[in-house]
C-alpha positions, 0 to 999 in steps of 0.5 A, a space after each residue: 430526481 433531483 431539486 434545486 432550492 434557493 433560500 435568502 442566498 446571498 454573496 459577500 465579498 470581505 464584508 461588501 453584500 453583493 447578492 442578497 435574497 435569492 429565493 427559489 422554491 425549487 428548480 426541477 430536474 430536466 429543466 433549462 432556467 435563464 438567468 437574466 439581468 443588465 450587466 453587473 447585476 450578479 448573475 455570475 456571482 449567483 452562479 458561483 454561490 451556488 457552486 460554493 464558490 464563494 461564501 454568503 447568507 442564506 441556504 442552497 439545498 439540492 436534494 435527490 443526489 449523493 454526489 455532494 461537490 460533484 453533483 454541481 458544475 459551474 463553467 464560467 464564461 472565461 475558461 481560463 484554458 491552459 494552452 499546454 494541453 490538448 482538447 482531448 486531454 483538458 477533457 480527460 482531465 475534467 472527466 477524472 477530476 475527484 475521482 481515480 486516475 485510471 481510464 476506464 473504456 467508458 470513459 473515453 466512449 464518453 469522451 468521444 461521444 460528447 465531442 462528436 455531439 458538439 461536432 469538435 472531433 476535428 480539434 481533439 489532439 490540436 492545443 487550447 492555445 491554437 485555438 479560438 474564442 468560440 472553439 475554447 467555449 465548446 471544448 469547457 461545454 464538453 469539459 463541463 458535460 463529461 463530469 455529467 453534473 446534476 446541476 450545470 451551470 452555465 455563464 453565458 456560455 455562447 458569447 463567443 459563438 455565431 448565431 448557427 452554433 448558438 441554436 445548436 448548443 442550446 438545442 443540444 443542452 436543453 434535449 441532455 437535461 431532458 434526457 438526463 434530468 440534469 438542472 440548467 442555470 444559464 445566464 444569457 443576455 440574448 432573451 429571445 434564447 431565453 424564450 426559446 430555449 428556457 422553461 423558467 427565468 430569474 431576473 436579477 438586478 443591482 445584485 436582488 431578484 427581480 422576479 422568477 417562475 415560467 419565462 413566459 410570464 417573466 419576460 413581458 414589456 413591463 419587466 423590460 421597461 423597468 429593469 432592461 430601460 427599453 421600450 419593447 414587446 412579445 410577438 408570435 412568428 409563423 411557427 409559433 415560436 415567441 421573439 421579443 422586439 425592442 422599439 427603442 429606449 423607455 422613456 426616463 
């Protein structure tokens, strides 16, 4: 089982502090953690600290694994795709990176598997250039998901999609994790996917934590007043599902 741990993380860019005094006791394995703040406020930058990325203070442990730089995979919200290749082979490529460059059977039942999961079989062998926004997001899901990291983490990475594929991909995501006991950060600007989908939340702005521990006691109006600046409430819908309604801007 594997355990993430945050301890007085931070970011710098040269000698400008950009994050500081991330701390988290641990993040257990199978769960899905929201990452959530106003623009700018350092989710992104949390997110390539831990994937060591980028150098600062302070001290991330995971623990229960021996993958060491395989164990994390970060997948950024611009994908950066390189039009040449292929959905399949941009695929293949992440599934072989750090490792040999025989392809082993089970590594395209892999492939095939995770394609047909996020339903983009039909664009397997047309060009990352032909395609769209959305398409390009799903094709770095399954690049991310068939290196099957014990830690994923994930910059908005439904931005691009309609509000059907969003629910299936998180959906999707959060049963893996479960299944798997992969760990899930996602940054996510839509909180009512944070509701829905994330067990806990951390909430980041102008570059320190705000708060963290189950979403639930995370996202309340007082929380959106002062860091979102919005007038807002929790209220239950006939399935019993949480949805947050925003009534305006808070008063200054």
């Amino acid at each position: 089982m594997v355990a993430l741990a945050l301890k007085d993380v931070g970011a710098t860019y040269g000698r400008r502090t950009v994050l500081s005094k991330i701390g988290i006791d641990t993040i257990d394995s199978g769960s899905m953690t929201a990452v959530i703040g106003p623009n700018a406020a350092g989710k992104s930058t949390l997110f390539k600290r831990i994937a060591s990325l980028i150098s600062g203070p302070g001290v991330v442990t995971l623990s229960g694994t021996e993958r060491g730089d395989r164990a994390i995979c970060y997948m950024p919200q611009d994908t950066g795709a390189n039009a040449v290749l292929t959905v399949y082979e941009s695929v293949l490529l992440s599934a072989k990176q750090g490792g040999g460059w025989r392809v082993q059977d089970d590594e395209l039942e892999d492939i095939d598997r995770i394609l047909k999961a996020l339903r983009i079989e039909p664009l397997a062998f047309r060009g990352l250039g032909e395609l769209s926004g959305g398409q390009r997001q799903l094709v770095a899901l399954a690049q991310a998901l068939v290196r099957k990291p014990d830690v994923l983490l994930m910059d908005e990475p439904t931005s691009a999609l309609d509000l059907h594929r969003q629910i299936e991909v998180l959906g999707f995501v959060g049963d893996l994790a479960r299944k798997t006991g992969m760990i899930v950060l996602i940054a996510l600007h839509d909180l009512n996917h944070a509701l829905r989908y994330c067990q806990n939340t951390i909430v980041i702005s102008d570059g320190t934590m705000v708060t963290s521990g189950k979403t639930f006691d995370v996202i309340t109006p007082d929380m959106l007043r002062d860091v979102y600046k919005v007038r807002a409430r929790i209220e239950t819908c006939s399935q019993g599902e949480p949805f947050l309604l925003v009534d305006g801007v808070a008063d200054a």
